[in-house]
Structure formats: structure tokens, C-alpha cells
N, C-alpha and C positions, 0 to 999 in steps of 0.2 A: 504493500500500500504506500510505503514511502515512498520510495523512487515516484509512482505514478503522481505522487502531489507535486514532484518537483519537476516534470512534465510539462504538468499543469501550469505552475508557476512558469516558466520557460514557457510554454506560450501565452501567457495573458500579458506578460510583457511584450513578446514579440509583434501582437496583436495591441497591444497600447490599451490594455484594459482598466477604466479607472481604480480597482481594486487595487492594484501593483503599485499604484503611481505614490505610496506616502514614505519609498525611503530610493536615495539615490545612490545607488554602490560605490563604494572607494575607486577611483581608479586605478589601473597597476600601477600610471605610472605618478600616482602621486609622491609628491617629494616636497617633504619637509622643510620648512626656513623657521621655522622657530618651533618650541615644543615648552611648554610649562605642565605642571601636578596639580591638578585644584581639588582641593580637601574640605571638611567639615564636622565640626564637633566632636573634637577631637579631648577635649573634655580631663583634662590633665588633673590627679589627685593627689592629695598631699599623701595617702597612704596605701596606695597600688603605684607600681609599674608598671604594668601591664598599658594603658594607653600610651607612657612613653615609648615604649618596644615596637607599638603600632607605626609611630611616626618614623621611628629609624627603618622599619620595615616598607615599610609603604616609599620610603624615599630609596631605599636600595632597588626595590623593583621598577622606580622609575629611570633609576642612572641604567639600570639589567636594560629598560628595553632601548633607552637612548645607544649604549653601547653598543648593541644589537644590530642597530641602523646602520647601513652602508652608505647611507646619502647625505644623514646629520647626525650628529652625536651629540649635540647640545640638548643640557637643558636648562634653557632659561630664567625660568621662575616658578617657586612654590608657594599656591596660594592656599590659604585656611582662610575660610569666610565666618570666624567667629566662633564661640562659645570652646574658643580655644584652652580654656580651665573649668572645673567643675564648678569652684566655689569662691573664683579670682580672688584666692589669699596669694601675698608675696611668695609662699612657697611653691604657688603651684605655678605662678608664673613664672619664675626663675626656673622651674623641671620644664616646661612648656620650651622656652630660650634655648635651655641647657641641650635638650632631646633634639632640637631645629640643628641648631649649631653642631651637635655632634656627629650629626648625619649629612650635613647638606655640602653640597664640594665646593669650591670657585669658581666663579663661573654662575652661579647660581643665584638669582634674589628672590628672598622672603618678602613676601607681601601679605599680610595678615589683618585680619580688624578684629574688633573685641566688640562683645554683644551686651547687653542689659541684663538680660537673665542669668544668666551664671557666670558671666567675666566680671559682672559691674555687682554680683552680691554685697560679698566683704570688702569691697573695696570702695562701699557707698558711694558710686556711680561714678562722682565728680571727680575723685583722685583715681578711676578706673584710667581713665585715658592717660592721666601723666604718668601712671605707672607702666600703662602697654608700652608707653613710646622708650622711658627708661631702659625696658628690656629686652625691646626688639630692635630699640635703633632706628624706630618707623614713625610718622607722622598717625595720629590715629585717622584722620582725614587725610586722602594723599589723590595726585593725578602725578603716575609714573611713567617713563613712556621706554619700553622696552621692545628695541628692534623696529621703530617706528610704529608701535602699538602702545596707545593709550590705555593704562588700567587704573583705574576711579574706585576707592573704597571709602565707603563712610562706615567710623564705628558708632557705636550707640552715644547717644547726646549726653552732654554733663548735663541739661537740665531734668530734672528727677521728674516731674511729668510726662517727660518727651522721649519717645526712643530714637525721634530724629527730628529735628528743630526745623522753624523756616530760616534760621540762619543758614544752616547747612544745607537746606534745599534749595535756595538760591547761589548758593556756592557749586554743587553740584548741578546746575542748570548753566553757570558762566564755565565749569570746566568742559561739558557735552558741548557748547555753544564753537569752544576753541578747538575742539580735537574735529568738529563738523568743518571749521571752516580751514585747519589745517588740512585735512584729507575726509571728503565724504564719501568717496568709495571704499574705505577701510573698518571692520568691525572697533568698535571701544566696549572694551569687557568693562563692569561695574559689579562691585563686590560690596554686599552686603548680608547679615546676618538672614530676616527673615526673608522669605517667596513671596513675590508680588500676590497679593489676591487672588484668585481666578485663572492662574496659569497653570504651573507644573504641578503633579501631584503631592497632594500635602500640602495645598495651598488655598485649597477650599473655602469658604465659611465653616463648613459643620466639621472638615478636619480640624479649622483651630489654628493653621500656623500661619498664616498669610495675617501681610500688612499692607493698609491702603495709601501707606505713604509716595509712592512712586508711580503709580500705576498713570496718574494722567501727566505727568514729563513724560515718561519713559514713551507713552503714545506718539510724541512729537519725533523721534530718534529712530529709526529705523535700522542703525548702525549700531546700535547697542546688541551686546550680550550678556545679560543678566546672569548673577551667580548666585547663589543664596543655597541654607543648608535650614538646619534649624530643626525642619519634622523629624528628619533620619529616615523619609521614607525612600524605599531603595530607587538609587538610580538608575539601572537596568530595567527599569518599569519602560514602557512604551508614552507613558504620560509625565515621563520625568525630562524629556525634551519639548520645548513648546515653542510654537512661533503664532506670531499676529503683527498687530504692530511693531513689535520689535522681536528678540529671542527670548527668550528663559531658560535655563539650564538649574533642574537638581543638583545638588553636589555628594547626596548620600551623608552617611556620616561614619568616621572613625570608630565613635562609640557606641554600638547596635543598631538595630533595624527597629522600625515601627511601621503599623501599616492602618487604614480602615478599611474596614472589611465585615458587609453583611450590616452596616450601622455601629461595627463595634468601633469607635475612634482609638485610637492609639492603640492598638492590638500588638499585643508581644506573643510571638510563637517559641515554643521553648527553645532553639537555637537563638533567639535575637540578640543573647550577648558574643555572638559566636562572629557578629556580623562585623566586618569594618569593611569598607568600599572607597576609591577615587577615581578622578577623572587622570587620562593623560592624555591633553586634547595636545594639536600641530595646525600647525598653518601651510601651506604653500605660496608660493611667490603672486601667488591673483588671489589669496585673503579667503580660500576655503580651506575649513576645518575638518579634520578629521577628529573624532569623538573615540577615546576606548574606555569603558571599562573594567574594571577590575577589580577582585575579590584579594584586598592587601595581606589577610593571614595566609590563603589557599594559593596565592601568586596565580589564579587562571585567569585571562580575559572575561568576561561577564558579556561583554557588547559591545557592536562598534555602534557608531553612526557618521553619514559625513553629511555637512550642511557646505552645501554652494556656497559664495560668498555672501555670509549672514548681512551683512550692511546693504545688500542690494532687496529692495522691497516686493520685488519678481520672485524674489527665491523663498518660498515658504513651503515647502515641502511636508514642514510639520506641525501645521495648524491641525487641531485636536478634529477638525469634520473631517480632514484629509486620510487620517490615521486611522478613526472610527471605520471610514469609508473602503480603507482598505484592509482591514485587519478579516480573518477569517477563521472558521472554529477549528480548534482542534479536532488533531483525527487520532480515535485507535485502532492498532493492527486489526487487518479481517481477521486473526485466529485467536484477540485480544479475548482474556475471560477474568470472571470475579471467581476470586476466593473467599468462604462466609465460613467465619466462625462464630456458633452461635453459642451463647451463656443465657442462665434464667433472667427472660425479662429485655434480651437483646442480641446486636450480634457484633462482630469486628471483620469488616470487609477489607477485601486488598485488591486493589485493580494495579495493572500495569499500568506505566508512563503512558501518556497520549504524545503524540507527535507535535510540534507545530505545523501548520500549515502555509505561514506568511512571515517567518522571522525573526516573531514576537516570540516572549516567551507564556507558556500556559504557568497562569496565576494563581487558579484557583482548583479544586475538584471539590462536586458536590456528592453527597449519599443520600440514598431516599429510601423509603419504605411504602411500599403500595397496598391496599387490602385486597379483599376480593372482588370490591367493585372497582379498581382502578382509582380509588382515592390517593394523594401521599397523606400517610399519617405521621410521619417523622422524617424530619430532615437532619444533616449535619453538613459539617465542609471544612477543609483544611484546606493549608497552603501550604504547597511544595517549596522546597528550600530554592527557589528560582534567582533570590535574591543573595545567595552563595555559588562559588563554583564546585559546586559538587555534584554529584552524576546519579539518579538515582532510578532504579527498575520499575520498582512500584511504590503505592501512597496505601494509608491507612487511614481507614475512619472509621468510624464504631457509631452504633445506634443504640441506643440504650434507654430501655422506658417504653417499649411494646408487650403488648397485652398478648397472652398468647395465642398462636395460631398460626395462617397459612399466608407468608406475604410475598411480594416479588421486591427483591431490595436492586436496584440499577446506580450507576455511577455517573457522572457529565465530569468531562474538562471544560474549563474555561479560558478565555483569554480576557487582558483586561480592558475590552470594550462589549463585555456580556455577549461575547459568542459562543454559544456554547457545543461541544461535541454530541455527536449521536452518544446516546446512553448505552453503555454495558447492562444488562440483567440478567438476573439469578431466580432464581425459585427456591424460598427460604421456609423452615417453620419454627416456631418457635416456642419452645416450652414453658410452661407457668413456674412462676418462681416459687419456690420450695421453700417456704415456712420460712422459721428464725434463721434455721442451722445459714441458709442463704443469705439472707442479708444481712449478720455478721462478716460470711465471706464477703460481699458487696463491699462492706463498711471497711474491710482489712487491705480488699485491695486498692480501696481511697484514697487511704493512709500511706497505702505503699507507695503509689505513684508521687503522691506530696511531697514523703520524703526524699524520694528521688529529684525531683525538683529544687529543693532545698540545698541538696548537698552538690547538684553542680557547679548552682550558682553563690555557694558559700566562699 
């Protein structure tokens, strides 16, 4: 069944099928003129290591793949878009400096901003900024111009109302003003903490991390490319690239995953502290980018993307109708089956991986439970580790809390614009739960699970 989707694929392109048309493949012969790291919420603690080790790690895999290159070997610059400490005590910002410095080569510039919510804690906001700059050597407000590329970061405001002032917004509206009239065929990246409103995923209203602060300048710029972190929702999502008026780019984050999913806002799956993610985006000599990325503990690629030259307002390839429009459902093999293990009262299904069919990755899988008359009586859904580079056969999900009898339990892949796969099903039955003796067992293996939980992430 594989091979024939990719057929498929291969003629819908060949034939100019609007489905195909929402991502543009790298060319062979692209070649590299500048290359920077962009990072997020890397979240430094006065008492783990463990996020410092991230950073050294995350920067060695970006020199791996610069050194790699046969065309450039540079790398440019490394950016963190903030909440670059957990609880911006002086200690965590000197481990923060210390872990950059220890790791980063010559040749190299740090470019960084500090956030309100956990850089500006203990640091009561207003002495956050004089202390960022002491440590990093950086302005917390800067327009830097690297390789004849503008990069704009604003940190969070000393005014304690304001996570971005109208000072600073007409300050950043006279730096876009200079870099437009210097070169307006050229992208100007802009670094800040949270995601504009209504862009990239994890920027929602009902997710909670979006700010309205930018959103009507940045309309006027069409050469901007937006950074921002904040949510941690993973960047290899298909909605973690956005274009409209100007671009939006996800940054993921250093310190785990967070997703929404099914209504649930900030959802953590038990791997999520497992997570750390970056970009290592490149440019070419005509200002397109190529996007990678990458799983910093696991060193695999996660995703590319490449965006024609973002500054030109023709090139939107990935405005959110564009992506919907061509995204397509998941497919599982024709010989694909369910595995059902039933216990009193429910069961524990396992289906194989679904395929993608359009180069997204599948997000979600759901479980159901049907009765005799084709009702669903219970659902569940998990999310496959999509958001790691890890490889997996198959997904589990359990039903739990059927009354006994005779039901057909099926499976759906998902992708993340609700396409979903034909359903896997089974023919299941299920036995009535057995007195006390049972639901002690029930209650013991609660506990069990909990604790296992507990002790991972101890």
C-alpha cells in the first residue's frame, strides 16, 4: 500500500493537483550562505543539569551538521527566544552564560532575549534586563545584522504591567522601517518570547500562549520572520510553520513538549520531559530558507521544510487553508490488524503505525467501542511520540469502563488537520467485572502505573 500512495503522490504533483501544492521540496542544488540554531525555553535550574547538557548538546549537533556541509560550514548564530532560566535567579543565569559559552565556537553569535514569566521572576522584572545584558554581553533590545541579515529581538518590558511597552513598539516599528528601506527583498527575522495570536500552533486563544502585541505591525512587513517559543508545542507539527501577512515560525522548546488535544490545553504525555527540539534553519544567496528539524537528545532530523524567499509576499506556500487543503488521511497497510486484550470491564488494543500519506506526520490515533447497534459507547486517543525521533510499530490505547458484552472496538489515524484514516476493527467481548476480588486488582494496578510515573520523573 505504501509504494502505491507514493504513486499517487508523484502524480498529483505531476498533474498540478491543489492537494500537493502546500510544501515546496528543497532543491538538490541548494547551497547554503548562512546557517544559525534557533532555540526555546531552555529553562536553566539552579539544581539540575540536565537543561545545561541540553544546550551543549543541541549546539554540538548543530557544529555535526555545519561540519557535514560540503558547501558551508558556518554557523552563524545561536538564537534562544527567551525563558532562557526557570526562575531568573543570578545563578541560573550565570549556568545559562556559562553552558552558551562552553559550547558555542568562534565564529558564532549569541543572540538571546529574556521573557517575563520565568527570566523576569526573581529578578523583579526591572533588574531582569540589566542582569540579561551583564551576562550575555547583549542588549536586551537589539537590531543585529548578520551576513547582511537583520535580526530584531525584544525582551520583556521593565514596566511591570507591560510584557512589551509602546516604547518598545515604536522602537521596533523604526528598526522594520530601516532594515525595509535598507533591502526589501531580504527576510528580517524578529525574536520574541511569546507567538503572535492566531498563527502557529500554540498560539490560539483557548491554547493560552499567544500575544496581541505584534500582530497589527507585523501585518505591514511582509519580510519578516517571526520566532517565538513559549507553548513548547512541538515544532514538527505541520501548524508550527505559518504564513499570511508575514511568516511565523514555532521554535519548540528545550525543556519538554506540551500539546492541546481533544480540549485538553496543555497536555503532557508521559514522555514530554523526554522532549527537547531546535531549528537549524540556512539561507541561500536569493534569501530562501531551508527549515530542519531536530530531536536534540535523539540527534535524528524530525523535519524539513523550505520556504521560497519569505520577504516576497507571492511566496506563501504555508498559509494554514493551503496546508488544510492539502494535507490527506492517513493510511494503514491492507494486511494492517488490531490486537485486543480484554480485562473485566475493558480492553487494551494495539494497532500498527499508519503510514503518512502527504508528509505530515500522523498526530493523533483514536479507539472506539461500538455496540450492537453501531453506537460508539467509548472512546479514547493517544498521541504517538511524533514529536521525538523515535520509530515506532505500533500505538496502544485501552478502553476501560464497558459494561459487559459483545462490541466491535476499531482504530482511526489522524493527521493534524482532522483527516482521518479508514478504521481498523475487531470483534471484541467483554466480561462483567468480578466482584471485590476485581476491583482491588483495578485499584492495585492504579497504583502501579502512578508509581511508575512518579519514579521517572523523580
Amino acid at each position: 500500500m505504501k509504494k502505491w500512495i507514493s504513486l499517487l503522490l508523484a502524480l498529483m504533483l505531476a498533474f498540478g493537483c491543489a492537494s500537493a501544492a502546500f510544501a515546496v521540496e528543497t532543491p538538490d542544488d541548494f547551497t547554503p550562505v548562512m546557517r544559525f540554531v534557533t532555540a526555546s525555553d531552555t529553562h536553566i535550574l539552579a539544581d539540575s543539569y540536565e537543561n545545561d547538557e541540553r544546550i551543549g548538546r543541541m549546539l554540538r549537533l548543530a557544529y555535526d551538521v555545519a561540519d557535514a556541509d560540503g558547501d558551508y560550514t558556518g554557523l552563524d548564530a545561536f538564537l534562544v527566544v527567551g525563558d532562557l532560566t526557570n526562575d531568573g535567579t543570578k545563578e541560573e543565569f550565570d549556568r545559562f552564560a556559562a553552558a552558551v559559552n562552553g559550547s558555542m565556537r568562534e565564529g558564532t553569535r549569541f543572540l538571546g532575549v529574556a521573557a517575563k514569566n520565568h527570566d523576569g521572576w526573581d529578578m523583579r522584572r526591572k533588574d531582569m534586563r540589566a542582569y540579561y545584558s551583564q551576562v550575555t554581553g547583549n542588549d536586551p533590545d537589539f537590531n543585529v545584522v548578520i551576513g547582511g541579515y537583520h535580526f530584531i529581538g525584544l525582551s520583556a518590558s521593565s514596566v511591570d504591567a507591560s510584557h512589551y511597552d509602546g516604547g518598545q513598539l515604536n522602537w521596533l516599528k523604526e528598526q522594520l522601517d530601516a532594515a525595509v528601506a535598507e533591502n526589501p527583498d531580504r527576510p528580517i527575522f524578529f525574536m520574541h518570547h511569546e507567538p503572535v495570536r492566531g498563527t502557529v500552533y500554540g498560539s490560539s486563544l483557548y491554547d493560552g500562549w499567544g500575544t496581541n502585541h505584534f500582530a497589527a505591525l507585523l501585518r505591514k512587513y511582509p519580510q519578516v520572520v517571526d520566532f517565538a517559543g513559549h507553548s513548547h508545542y512541538p515544532l514538527n507539527d505541520p501548524r508550527s510553520v505559518w504564513q499570511g501577512e508575514f511568516t511565523a515560525i514555532n521554535t519548540g522548546a528545550i525543556k519538554y513538549a506540551e500539546f492541546t488535544v481533544e480540549g485538553h490545553r496543555t497536555y503532557h504525555p508521559a514522555d514530554y520531559y523526554d522532549t527537547a527540539t531546535c531549528w537549524i534553519m540556512e539561507l541561500d544567496a536569493s534569501h530562501n530558507m531551508r527549515l530542519r528539524g531536530y530531536d536534540v537528545n535523539a540527534g535524528g532530523q524530525l523535519c524539513e521544510v523550505y520556504l521560497p524567499n519569505p520577504a516576497n509576499p507571492a511566496n506563501r506556500q504555508y498559509t494554514p487553508k493551503n496546508r488544510a487543503a492539502a494535507s490527506l488521511p492517513p493510511v494503514f497497510d491492507d494486511d494492517a490488524a488490531l490486537t485486543v486484550e480484554t480485562f473485566a470491564g475493558g480492553c487494551t488494543v494495539t494497532a500498527p503505525v499508519a503510514a503518512s500519506a502527504d508528509g505530515m506526520p500522523v498526530v493523533l490515533y483514536r479507539a472506539y467501542a461500538k455496540n450492537a447497534t453501531g453506537r460508539k459507547v467509548l472512546k479514547s486517543w493517544t498521541l504517538p511520540c511524533y514529536y521525538r525521533a523515535v520509530e515506532l510499530e505500533t500505538v496502544e490505547l485501552k478502553l476501560d469502563g464497558l459494561p459487559p458484552g459483545d462490541y466491535t472496538v476499531g482504530v482511526i489515524a489522524e493527521n493534524a488537520y482532522g483527516g482521518d484514516s479508514q478504521p481498523l476493527e475487531t470483534a471484541v467481548h467483554i466480561e462483567k467485572i468480578g466482584g471485590i476480588g476485581s476491583l482491588f486488582a483495578r485499584i492495585a494496578a492504579w497504583f502501579t502505573e502512578l508509581w511508575a510515573l512518579l519514579v521517572k520523573h523523580l
